[in-house]
Legacy VTK file of the C-alpha trace (Angstrom):
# vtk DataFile Version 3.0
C-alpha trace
ASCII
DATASET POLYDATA
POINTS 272 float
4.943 -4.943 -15.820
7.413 -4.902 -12.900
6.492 -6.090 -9.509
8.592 -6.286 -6.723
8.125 -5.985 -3.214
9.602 -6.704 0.389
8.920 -6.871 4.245
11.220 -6.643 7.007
10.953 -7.010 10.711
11.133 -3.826 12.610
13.992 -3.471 15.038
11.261 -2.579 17.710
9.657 -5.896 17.273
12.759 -7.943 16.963
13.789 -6.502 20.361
10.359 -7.146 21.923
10.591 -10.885 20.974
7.412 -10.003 18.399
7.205 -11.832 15.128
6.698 -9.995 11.749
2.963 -8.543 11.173
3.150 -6.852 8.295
2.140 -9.582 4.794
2.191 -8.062 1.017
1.010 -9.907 -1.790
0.805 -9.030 -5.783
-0.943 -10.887 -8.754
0.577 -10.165 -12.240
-2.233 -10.053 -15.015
0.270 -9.211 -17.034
-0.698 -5.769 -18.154
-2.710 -5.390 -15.181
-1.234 -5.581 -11.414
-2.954 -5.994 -8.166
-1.350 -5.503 -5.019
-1.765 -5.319 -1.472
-0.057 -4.464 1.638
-1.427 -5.116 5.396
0.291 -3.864 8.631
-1.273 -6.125 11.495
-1.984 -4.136 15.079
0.687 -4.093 17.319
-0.319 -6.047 20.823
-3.018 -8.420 18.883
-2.462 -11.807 19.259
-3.054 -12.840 15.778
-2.458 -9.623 13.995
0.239 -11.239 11.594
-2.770 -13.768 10.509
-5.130 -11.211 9.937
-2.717 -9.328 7.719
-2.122 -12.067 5.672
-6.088 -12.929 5.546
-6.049 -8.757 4.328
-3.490 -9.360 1.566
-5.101 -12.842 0.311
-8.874 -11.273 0.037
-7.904 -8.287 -1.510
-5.803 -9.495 -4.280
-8.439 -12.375 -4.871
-11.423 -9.928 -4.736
-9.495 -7.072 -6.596
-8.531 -9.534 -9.345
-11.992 -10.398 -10.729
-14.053 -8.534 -13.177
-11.662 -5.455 -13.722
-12.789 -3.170 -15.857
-11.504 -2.293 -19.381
-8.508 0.375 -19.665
-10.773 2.136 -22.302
-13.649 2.392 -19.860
-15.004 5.711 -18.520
-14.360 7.016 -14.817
-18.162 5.864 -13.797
-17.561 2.449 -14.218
-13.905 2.331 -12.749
-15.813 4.271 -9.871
-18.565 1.749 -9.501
-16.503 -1.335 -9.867
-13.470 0.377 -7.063
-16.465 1.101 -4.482
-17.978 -2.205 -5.015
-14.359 -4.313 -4.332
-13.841 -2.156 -1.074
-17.332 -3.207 0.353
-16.300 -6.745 -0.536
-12.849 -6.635 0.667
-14.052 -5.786 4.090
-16.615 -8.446 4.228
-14.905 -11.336 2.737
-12.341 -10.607 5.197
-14.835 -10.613 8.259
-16.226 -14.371 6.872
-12.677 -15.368 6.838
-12.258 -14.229 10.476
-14.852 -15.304 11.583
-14.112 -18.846 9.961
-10.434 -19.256 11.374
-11.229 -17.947 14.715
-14.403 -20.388 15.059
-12.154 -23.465 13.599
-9.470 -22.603 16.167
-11.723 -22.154 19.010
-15.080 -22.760 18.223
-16.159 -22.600 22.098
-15.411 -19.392 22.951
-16.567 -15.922 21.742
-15.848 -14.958 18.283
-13.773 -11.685 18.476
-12.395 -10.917 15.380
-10.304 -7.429 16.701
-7.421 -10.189 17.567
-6.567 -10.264 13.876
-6.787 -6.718 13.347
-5.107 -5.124 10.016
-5.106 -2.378 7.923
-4.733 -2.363 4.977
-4.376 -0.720 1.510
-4.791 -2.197 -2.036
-4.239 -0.968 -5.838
-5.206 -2.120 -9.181
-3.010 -0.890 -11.926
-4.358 -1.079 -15.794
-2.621 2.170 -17.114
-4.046 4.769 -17.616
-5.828 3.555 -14.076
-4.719 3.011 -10.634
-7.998 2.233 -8.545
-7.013 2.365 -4.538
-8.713 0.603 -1.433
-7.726 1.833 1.739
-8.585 0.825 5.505
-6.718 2.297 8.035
-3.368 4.019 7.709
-1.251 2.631 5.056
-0.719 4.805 1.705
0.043 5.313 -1.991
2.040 6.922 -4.255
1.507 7.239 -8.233
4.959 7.438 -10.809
4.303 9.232 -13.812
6.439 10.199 -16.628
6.477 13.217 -18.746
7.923 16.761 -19.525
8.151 18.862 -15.773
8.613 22.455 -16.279
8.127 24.195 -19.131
10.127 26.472 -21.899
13.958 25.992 -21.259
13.685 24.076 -18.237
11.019 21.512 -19.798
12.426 17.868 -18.676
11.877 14.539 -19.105
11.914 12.789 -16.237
9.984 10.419 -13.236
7.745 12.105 -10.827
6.221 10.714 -7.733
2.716 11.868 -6.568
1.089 10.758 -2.726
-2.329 10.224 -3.831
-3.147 8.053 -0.635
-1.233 9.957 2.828
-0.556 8.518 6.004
-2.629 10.481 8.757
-1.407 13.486 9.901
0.307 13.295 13.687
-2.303 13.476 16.459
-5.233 12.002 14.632
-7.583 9.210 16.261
-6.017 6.042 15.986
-6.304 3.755 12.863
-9.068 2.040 11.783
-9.214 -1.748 11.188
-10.775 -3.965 8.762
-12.385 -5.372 12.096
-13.481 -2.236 13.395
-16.794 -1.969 13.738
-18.215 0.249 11.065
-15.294 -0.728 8.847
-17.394 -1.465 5.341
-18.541 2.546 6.334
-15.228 3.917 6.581
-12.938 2.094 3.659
-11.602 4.758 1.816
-11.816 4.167 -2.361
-11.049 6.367 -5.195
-9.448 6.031 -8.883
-6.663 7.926 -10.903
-6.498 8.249 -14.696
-2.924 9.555 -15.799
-1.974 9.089 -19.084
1.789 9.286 -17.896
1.057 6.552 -15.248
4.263 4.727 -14.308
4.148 3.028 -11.498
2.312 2.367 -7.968
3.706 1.768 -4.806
2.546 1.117 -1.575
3.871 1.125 1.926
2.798 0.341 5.350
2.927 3.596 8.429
6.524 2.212 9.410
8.049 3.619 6.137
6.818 7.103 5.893
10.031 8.086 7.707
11.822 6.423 5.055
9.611 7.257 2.253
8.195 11.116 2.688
9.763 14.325 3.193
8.709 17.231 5.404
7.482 20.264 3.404
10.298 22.527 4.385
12.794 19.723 2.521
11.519 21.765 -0.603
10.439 25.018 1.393
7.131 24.611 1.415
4.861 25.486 4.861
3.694 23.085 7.295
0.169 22.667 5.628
2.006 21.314 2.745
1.836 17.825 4.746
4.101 15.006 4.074
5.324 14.647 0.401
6.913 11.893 -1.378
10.567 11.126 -1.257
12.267 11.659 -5.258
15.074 9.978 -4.079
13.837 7.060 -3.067
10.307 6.376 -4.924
12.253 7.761 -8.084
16.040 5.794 -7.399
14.040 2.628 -6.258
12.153 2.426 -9.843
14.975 2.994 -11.710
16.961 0.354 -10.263
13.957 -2.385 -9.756
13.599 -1.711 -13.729
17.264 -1.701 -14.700
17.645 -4.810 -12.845
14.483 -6.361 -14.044
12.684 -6.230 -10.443
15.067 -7.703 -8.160
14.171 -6.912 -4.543
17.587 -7.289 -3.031
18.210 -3.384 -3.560
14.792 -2.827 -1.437
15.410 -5.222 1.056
18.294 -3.541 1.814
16.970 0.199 1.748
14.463 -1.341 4.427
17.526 -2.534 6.590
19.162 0.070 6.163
20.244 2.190 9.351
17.325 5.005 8.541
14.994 2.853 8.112
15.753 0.912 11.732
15.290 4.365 13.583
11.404 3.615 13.317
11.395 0.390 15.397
8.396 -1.023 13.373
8.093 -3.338 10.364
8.570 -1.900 6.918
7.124 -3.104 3.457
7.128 -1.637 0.208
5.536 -3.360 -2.707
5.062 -1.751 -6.173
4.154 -1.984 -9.854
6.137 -0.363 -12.344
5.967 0.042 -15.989
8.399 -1.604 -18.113
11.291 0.670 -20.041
13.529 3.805 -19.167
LINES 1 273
272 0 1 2 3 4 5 6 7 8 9 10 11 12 13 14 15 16 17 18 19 20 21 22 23 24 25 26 27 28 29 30 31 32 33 34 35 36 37 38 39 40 41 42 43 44 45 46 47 48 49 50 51 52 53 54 55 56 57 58 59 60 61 62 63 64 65 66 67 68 69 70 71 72 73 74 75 76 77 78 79 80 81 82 83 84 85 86 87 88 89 90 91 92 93 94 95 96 97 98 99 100 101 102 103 104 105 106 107 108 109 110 111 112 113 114 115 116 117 118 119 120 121 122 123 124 125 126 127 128 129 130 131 132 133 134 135 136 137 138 139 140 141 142 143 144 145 146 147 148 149 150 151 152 153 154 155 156 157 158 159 160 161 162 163 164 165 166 167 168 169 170 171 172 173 174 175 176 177 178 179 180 181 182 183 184 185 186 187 188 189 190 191 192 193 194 195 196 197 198 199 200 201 202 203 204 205 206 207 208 209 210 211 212 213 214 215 216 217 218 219 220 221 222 223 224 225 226 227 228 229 230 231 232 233 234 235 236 237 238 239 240 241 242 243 244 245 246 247 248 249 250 251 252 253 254 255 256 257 258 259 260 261 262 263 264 265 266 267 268 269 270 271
């Protein structure tokens, strides 16, 4: 399997003298990836830590005990819930730990390392997603599109997890209280499964097109960009996962309009 993945500073940030506060990190099983991306809150002190404490506890939570490819949905189910509730807790303890080590006189407030945060596990045929907060997901798949004479073969890109839609409450946090309540978990079994990727809210400008790009209404919502989920796995898998041409998509001038820190981080299938 492919990994490859890569942050970048958002011009907004840079400007405001702010460091980086967005951390990714991937474990290669080999057949089996787990990733996760965090996007710390903007105006917490320690935000950057807490996204790296998101990354590390997901990955090393997500990693253990994952069920077979030949097991049924039920279990996958079971086993995705399960890792969410323990994400979100392990994550608390390890909060709670730095911020008492660091200052263990004062009050333990663990909203200064807020994060969200979204993770995937990817044994084709599964992808099994843990969400908190507004980061999202898109699913590759290969197979025919269309059908009779305009049957293809080709790479299609699917947003399974979506950003919230403008003028929703505000994100939710792994600190937030009520966070083990509200951590979003669910599983997809695609025989054509490609690839996963996953992105912080600074790239959906980058990343997903308005409906009317393929003249659809409004309601459509936000749908994934083939050029650049589609482009960006052919080239990480014709150069065998070098990040430099991501890096550079997320420094490009498009990509600087947002202001905020970008990362993409996926997990592609190997072969054309």
């Amino acid at each position: 399997m492919i990994i490859a993945g890569a942050v970048v500073q958002g011009t907004g940030h840079l400007a405001a003298g702010l460091g980086c506060q967005d951390a990714f990190k991937a474990v290669d099983l080999g057949a089996t990836a787990v990733l996760a991306v965090a996007d710390g809150a903007g105006g917490r002190e320690r935000s950057a830590l807490g996204a790296h404490i998101a990354v590390d506890t997901a990955c090393r939570v997500l990693a253990e005990d994952i069920p077979d490819a030949d097991d049924p949905p039920e279990v996958w189910t079971r086993w995705t819930v399960a890792g969410g509730a323990r994400v979100v807790a392990d994550y608390l303890r390890a909060v709670e730990g730095v911020l008492k080590a660091t200052a263990p006189s004062e009050p333990v407030e663990a909203g200064a390392l807020a994060a969200t945060m979204v993770a995937a596990v990817v044994r084709p045929p599964w992808a099994a997603f843990v969400s908190v907060g507004d980061c999202f997901g898109t699913v590759l798949t290969r197979g025919p599109a269309g059908t009779g004479n305009a049957q293809r073969e080709g790479e299609r890109c699917h947003l399974v997890l979506p950003p919230p839609a403008p003028g929703t409450p505000g994100p939710v946090f792994l600190s937030s209280p009520g966070a083990a309540l509200r951590v979003r978990t669910f599983v997809v079994w695609e025989p054509e499964l490609s690839g996963v990727v996953l992105a912080t809210d600074g790239c959906a400008a980058l990343t997903l097109d308005h409906p009317s790009a393929r003249e659809l209404p409004p309601q459509a919502g936000p749908l994934p960009s083939e050029r650049f989920f589609c482009g960006l796995a052919a080239t990480l898998r014709a150069n065998g996962g070098d990040a430099a041409p991501l890096r550079a998509l997320l420094s490009g001038p498009q990509a600087a309009r947002t202001g905020d820190d970008l990362t993409v981080l996926c997990a592609l299938t190997e072969g054309s």
